[in-house]
VEXNULUM-708118 format. One record per residue (C-alpha): residue number from 0; chain; x, y, z. Coordinates in pm, 1 decimal. Layout:
// residues N
[NUM, A, [X, Y, Z]],
...
END
This chain:
// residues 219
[0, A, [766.0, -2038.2, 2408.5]],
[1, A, [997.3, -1733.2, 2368.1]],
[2, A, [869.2, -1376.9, 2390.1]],
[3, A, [889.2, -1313.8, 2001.6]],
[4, A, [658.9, -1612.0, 1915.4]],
[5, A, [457.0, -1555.8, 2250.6]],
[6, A, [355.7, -1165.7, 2061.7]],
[7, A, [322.8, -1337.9, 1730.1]],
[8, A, [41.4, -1536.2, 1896.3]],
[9, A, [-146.0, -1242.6, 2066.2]],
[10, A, [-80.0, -994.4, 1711.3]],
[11, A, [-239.0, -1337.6, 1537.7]],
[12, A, [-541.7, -1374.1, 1796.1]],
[13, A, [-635.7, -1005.3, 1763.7]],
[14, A, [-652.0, -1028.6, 1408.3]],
[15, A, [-892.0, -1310.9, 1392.7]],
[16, A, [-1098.6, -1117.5, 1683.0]],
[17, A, [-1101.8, -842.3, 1519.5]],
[18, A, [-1220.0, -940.0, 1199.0]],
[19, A, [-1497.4, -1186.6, 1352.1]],
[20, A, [-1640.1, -936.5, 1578.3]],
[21, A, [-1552.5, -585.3, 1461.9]],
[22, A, [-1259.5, -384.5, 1639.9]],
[23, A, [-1524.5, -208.8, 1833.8]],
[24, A, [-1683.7, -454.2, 1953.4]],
[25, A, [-1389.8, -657.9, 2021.6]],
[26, A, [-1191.9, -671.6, 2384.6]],
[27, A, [-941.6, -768.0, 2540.0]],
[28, A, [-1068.3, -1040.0, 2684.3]],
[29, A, [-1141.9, -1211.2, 2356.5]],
[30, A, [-822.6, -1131.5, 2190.3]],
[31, A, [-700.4, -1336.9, 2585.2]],
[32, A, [-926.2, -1595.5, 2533.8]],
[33, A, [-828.5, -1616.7, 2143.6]],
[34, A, [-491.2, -1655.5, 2251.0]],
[35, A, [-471.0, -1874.6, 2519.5]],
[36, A, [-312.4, -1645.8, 2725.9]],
[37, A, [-303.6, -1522.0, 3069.6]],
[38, A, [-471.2, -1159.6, 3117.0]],
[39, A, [-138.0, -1037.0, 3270.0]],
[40, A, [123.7, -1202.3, 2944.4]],
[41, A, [-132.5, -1003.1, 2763.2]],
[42, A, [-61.4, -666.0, 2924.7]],
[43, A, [343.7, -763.6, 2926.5]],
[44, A, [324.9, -682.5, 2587.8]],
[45, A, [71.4, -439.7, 2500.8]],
[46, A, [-125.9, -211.7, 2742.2]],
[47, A, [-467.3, -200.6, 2578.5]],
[48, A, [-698.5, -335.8, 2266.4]],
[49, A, [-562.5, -3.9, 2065.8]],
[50, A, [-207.5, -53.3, 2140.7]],
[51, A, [-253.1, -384.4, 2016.9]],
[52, A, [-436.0, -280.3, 1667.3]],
[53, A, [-104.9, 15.7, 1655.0]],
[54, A, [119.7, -266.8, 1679.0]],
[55, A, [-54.3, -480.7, 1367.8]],
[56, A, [-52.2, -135.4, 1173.6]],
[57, A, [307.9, -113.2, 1264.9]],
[58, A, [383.2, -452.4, 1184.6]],
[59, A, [165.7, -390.3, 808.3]],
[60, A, [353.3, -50.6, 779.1]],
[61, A, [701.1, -229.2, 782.3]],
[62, A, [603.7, -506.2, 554.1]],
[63, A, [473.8, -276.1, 265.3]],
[64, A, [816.7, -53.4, 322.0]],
[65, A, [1030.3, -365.1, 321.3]],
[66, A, [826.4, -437.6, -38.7]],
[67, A, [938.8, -114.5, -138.8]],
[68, A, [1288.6, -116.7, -45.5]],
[69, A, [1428.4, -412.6, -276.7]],
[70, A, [1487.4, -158.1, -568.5]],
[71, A, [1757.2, 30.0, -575.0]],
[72, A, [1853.3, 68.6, -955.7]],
[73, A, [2192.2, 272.1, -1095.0]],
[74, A, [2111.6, 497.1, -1374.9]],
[75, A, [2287.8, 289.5, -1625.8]],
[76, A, [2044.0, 35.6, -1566.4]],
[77, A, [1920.8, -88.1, -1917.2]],
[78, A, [1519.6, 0.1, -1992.2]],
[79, A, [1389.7, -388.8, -2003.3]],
[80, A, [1587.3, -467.8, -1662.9]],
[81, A, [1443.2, -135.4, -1475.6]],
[82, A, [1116.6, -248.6, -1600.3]],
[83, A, [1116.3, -626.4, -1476.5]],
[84, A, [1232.6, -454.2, -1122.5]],
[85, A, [983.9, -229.8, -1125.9]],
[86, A, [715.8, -518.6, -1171.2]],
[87, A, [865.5, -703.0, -931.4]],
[88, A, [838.1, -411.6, -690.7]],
[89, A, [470.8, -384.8, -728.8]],
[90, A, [369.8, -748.0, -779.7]],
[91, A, [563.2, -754.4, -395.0]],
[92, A, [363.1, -471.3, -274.6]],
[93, A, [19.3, -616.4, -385.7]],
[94, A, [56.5, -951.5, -261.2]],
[95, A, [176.7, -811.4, 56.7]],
[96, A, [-173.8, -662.3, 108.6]],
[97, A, [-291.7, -988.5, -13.6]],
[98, A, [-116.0, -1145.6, 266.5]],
[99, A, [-282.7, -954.4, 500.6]],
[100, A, [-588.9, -947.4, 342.7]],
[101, A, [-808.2, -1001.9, 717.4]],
[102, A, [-636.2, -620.7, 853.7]],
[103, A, [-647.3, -455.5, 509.1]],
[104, A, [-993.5, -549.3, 462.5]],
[105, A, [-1078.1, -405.8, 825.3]],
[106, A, [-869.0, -74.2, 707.7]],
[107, A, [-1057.9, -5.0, 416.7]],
[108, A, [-1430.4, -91.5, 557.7]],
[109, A, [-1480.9, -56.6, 907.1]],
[110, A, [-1266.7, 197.1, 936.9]],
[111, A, [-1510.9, 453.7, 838.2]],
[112, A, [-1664.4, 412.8, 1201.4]],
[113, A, [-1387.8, 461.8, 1402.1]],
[114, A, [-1304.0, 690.0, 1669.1]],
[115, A, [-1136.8, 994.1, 1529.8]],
[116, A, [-777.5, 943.2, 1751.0]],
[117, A, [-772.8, 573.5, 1519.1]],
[118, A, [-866.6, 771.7, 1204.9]],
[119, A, [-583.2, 1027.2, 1260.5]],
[120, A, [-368.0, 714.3, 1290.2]],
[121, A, [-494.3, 534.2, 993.5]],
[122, A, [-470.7, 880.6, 796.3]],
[123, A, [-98.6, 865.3, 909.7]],
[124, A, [-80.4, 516.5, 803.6]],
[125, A, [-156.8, 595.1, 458.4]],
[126, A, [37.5, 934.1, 419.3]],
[127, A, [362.9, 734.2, 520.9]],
[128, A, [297.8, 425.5, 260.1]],
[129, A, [240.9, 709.4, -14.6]],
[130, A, [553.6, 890.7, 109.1]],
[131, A, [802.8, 554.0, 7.9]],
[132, A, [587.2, 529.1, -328.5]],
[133, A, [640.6, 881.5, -367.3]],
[134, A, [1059.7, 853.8, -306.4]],
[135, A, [1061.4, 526.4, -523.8]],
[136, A, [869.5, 745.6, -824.3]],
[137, A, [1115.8, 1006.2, -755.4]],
[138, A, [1419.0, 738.7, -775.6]],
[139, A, [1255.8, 646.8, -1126.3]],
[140, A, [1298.3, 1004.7, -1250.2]],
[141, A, [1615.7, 1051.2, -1173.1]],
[142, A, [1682.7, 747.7, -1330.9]],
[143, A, [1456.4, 850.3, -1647.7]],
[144, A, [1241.9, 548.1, -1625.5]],
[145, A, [936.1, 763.1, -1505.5]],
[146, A, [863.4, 1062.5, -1699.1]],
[147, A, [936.8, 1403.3, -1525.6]],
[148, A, [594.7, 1442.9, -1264.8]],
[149, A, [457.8, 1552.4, -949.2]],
[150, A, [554.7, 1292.4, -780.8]],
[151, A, [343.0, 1307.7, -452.3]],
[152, A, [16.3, 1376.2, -662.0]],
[153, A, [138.0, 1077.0, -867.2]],
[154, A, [174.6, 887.2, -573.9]],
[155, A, [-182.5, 946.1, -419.7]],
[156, A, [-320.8, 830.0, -711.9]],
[157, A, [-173.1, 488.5, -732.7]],
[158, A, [-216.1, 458.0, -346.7]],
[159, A, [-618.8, 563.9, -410.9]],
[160, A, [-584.8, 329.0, -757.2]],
[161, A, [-508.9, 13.3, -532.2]],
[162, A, [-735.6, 59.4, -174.6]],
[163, A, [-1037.7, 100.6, -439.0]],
[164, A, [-944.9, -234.0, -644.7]],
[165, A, [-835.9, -437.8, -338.4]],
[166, A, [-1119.7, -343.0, -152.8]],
[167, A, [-1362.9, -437.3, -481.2]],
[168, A, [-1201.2, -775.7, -479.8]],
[169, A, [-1281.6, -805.3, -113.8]],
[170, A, [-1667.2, -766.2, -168.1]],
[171, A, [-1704.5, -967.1, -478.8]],
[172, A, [-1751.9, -1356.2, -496.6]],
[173, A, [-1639.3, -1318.6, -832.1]],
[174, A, [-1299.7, -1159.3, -859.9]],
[175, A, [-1034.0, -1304.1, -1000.3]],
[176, A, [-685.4, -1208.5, -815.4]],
[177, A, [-435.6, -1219.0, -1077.8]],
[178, A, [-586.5, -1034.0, -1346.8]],
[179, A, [-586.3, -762.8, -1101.3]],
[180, A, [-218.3, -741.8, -972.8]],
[181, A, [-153.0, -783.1, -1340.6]],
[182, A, [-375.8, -471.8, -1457.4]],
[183, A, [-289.8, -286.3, -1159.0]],
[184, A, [102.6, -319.8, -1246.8]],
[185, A, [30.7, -216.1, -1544.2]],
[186, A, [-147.5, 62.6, -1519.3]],
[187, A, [138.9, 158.5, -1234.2]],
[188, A, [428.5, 122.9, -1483.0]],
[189, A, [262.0, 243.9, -1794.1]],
[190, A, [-119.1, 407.8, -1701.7]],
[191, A, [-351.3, 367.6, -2051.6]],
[192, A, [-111.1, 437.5, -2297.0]],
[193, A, [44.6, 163.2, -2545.0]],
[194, A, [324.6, 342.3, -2558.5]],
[195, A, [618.4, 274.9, -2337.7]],
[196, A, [711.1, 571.2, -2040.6]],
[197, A, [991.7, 667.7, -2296.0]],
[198, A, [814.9, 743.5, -2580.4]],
[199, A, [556.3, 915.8, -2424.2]],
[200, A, [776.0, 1134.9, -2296.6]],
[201, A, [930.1, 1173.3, -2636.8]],
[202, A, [597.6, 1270.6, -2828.6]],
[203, A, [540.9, 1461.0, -2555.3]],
[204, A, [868.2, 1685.9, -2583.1]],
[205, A, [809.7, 1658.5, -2984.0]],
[206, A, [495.3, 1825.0, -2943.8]],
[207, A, [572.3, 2126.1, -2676.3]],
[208, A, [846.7, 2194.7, -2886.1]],
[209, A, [620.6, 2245.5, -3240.5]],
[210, A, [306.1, 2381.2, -3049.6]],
[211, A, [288.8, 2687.6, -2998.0]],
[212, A, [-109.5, 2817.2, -2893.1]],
[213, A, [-199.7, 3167.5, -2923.6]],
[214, A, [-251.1, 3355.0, -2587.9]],
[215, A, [-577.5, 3510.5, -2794.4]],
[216, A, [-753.3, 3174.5, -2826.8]],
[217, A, [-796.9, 3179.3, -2447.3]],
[218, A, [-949.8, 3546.6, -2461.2]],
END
């Protein structure tokens, strides 16, 4: 076995370990005996049970990015195409949580009761997935698929928007997968509105430009 696949098993083994017994109450010695692995391959690779759980946050980390990556539209881009990317992009970046649905799950539940140096990691986790939503909403501006916007606020939101539904699909015997990703696109290309991005922000310029409000009203 080469040294690639030889990680892939110990990254694999912690994961089940981890999600049978808790990262806290997991060690190294199960993730070993998981594995199938002598106690010193173990430490060729990773020097402790946290370096380990880094390394599966890394791995996570570089997953979601490559889901965000495959969009890279030119401005000339017709409307309907920039839209089926765009759906593509997020339908990728949902299943991809899917996919790792044992680590996600332990991100958004047990997490709460973790050591603060892991919290400050997981915080740092979730700032740098928001950042490369944040630079793809930004690429949609400039683009003028996505009205004008505070992008990193925007950003947060979606990011909040999907840990709350993913993690209600993890707790409920009764949740039906696709309807979600295809809600959740939804609302992440469009929000509420029937209206496409476009004409929103075409009422919405119609309607600054014939309001005008009194300063008095606000006396």
């Amino acid at each position: 076995m080469n040294r690639k696949k030889r990680e892939q098993l110990i990254l694999d083994a912690g994961i089940r370990i981890f999600s049978r017994h808790g990262f806290s109450e997991s060690s190294v010695s199960d993730v070993i005996r998981e594995a199938g692995v002598a106690r010193g391959t173990f430490y060729l690779y990773f020097k402790s049970k946290d370096e380990l759980f880094e390394a599966l946050l890394s791995r996570l980390l570089e997953q979601l990015n490559l889901a965000l990556s495959h969009i890279q539209l030119p401005p000339e881009t017709p409307i309907a195409m920039r839209s089926t990317e765009y759906r593509k992009l997020a339908s990728e970046f949902i299943q991809t949580l899917i996919k790792n649905k044992i680590l996600v799950k332990m991100l958004l539940i047990e997490s709460q009761n973790w050591e603060a140096h892991f919290q400050e990691k997981l915080h740092l986790f979730y700032d740098q997935t928001t950042q490369h939503i944040c630079q793809k909403i930004e690429h949609g501006v400039k683009t003028g698929f996505f009205r004008a916007c505070h992008s990193p606020t925007v950003a947060r939101i979606l990011v909040g928007s999907i840990k709350e539904t993913i993690m209600a699909w993890f707790i409920s015997d009764q949740f039906e997968i696709e309807p979600v990703i295809h809600e959740l696109i939804n609302f992440v290309l469009f929000g509420s509105t029937q209206h496409t991005p476009l004409e929103v922000s075409d009422s919405l310029a119609e309607s600054k430009a014939t309001t005008r409000i009194p300063l008095g009203n606000f006396h």
